[in-house]
C-alpha positions in Angstrom: -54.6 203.3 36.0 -55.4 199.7 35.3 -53.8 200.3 31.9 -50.3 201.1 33.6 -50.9 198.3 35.9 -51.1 195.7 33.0 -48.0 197.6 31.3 -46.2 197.0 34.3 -47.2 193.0 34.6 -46.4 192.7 31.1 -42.8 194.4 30.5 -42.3 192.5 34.0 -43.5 189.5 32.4 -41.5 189.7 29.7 -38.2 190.7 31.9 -39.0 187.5 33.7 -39.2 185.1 30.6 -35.9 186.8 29.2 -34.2 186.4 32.1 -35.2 182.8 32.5 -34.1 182.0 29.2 -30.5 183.6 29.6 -30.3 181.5 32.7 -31.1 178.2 31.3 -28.1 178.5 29.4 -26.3 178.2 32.1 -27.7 175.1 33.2 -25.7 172.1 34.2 -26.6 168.9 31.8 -25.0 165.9 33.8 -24.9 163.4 31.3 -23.0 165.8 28.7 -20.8 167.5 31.1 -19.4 164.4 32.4 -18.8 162.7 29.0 -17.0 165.8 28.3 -14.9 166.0 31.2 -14.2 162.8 32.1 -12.6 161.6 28.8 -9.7 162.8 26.7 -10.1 162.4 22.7 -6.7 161.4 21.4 -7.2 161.5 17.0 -4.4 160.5 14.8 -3.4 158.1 11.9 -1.5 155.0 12.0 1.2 155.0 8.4 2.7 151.8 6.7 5.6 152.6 5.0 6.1 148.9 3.2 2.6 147.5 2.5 -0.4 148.0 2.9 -2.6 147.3 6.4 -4.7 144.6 5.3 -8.4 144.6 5.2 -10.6 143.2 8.4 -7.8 143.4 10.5 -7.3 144.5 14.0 -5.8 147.0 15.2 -4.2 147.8 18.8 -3.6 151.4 20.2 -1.5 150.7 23.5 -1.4 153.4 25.9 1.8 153.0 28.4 2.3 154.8 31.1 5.9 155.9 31.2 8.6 156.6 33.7 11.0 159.5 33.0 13.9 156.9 32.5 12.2 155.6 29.8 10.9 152.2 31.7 7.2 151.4 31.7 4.9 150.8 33.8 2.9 147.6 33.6 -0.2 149.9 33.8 -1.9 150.6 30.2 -5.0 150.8 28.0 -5.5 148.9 24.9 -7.9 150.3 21.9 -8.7 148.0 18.9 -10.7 148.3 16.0 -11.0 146.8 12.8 -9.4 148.1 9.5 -11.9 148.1 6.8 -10.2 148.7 3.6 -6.5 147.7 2.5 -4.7 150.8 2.7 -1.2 152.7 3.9 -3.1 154.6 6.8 -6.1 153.9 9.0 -7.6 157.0 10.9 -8.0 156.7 14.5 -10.3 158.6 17.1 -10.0 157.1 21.0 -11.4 158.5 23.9 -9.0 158.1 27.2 -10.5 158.7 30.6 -8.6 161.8 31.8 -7.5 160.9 35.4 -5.1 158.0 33.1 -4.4 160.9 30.6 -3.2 163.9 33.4 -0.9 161.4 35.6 2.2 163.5 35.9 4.0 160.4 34.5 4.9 160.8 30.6 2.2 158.9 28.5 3.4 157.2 25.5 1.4 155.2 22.8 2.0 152.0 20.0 0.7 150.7 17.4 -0.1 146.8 16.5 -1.7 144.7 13.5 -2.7 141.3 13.3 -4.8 139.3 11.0 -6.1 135.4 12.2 -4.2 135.7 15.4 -1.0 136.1 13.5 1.0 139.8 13.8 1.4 141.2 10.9 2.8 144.6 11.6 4.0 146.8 15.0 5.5 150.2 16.2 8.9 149.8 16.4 8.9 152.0 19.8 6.6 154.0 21.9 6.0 157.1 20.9 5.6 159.9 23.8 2.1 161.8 23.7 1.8 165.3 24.1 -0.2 167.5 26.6 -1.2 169.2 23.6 -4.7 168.7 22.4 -4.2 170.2 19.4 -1.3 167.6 18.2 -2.3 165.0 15.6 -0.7 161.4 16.1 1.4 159.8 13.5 2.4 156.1 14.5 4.3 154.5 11.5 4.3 150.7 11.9 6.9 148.0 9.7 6.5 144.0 9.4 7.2 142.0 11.5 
């Protein structure tokens, strides 16, 4: 009898621990989970077609909030990093708080590069952003 009785306990036991490790997959991490759903993660290149984009210079993302005639909004986000090597394209990978992302407003984004304070290169318009997260971003900038 005490045999079944420590059978029991045990595949009890063990039903216990297996269902407290299924369930703690299920818990809710805070820090993660709001990373995750409080940013967007926009990826993309930036393309010269004339020269190069220098070395050690910086680079501006604009994000511009857009109306649907094509006016914007004073409202946008800047992004800049630093080119490190001379080449046609620099890779970029941004993270845009979602609220600014899902506005019902069309979202468009520009490119700029300076050097010493001086601009070197710029889009030549705004390009409008998909609600596709799949889509990669091309931004072609030209001399100023």
């Amino acid at each position: 009898m005490t045999l079944v009785i420590k059978n029991q306990r045990l595949i009890l036991s063990l039903c216990l621990l297996m269902l407290t490790i299924y369930l703690s997959g299920c818990s809710n991490h805070p820090i993660v989970r709001q990373n995750n759903n409080n940013t967007f993660q926009l990826v993309g290149h930036i393309y010269s077609k004339a020269i190069d984009i220098p070395s050690e210079s910086i680079i501006t993302l604009s994000l511009t909030s857009m109306l649907t005639e094509g006016d914007i909004k004073p409202h946008n986000l800047d992004y800049k990093f630093i080119n490190q090597k001379a080449r046609r394209t620099a890779e970029f990978e941004i993270k845009v708080p979602k609220n600014f992302y899902e506005t019902t407003e069309q979202l468009g984004i520009s490119a700029r590069v300076e050097k010493n304070n001086e601009l070197l290169m710029m889009s030549d318009k705004i390009i409008p952003l998909s609600k596709k997260r799949s889509d990669n971003i091309v931004l072609t900038v030209f001399p100023n």
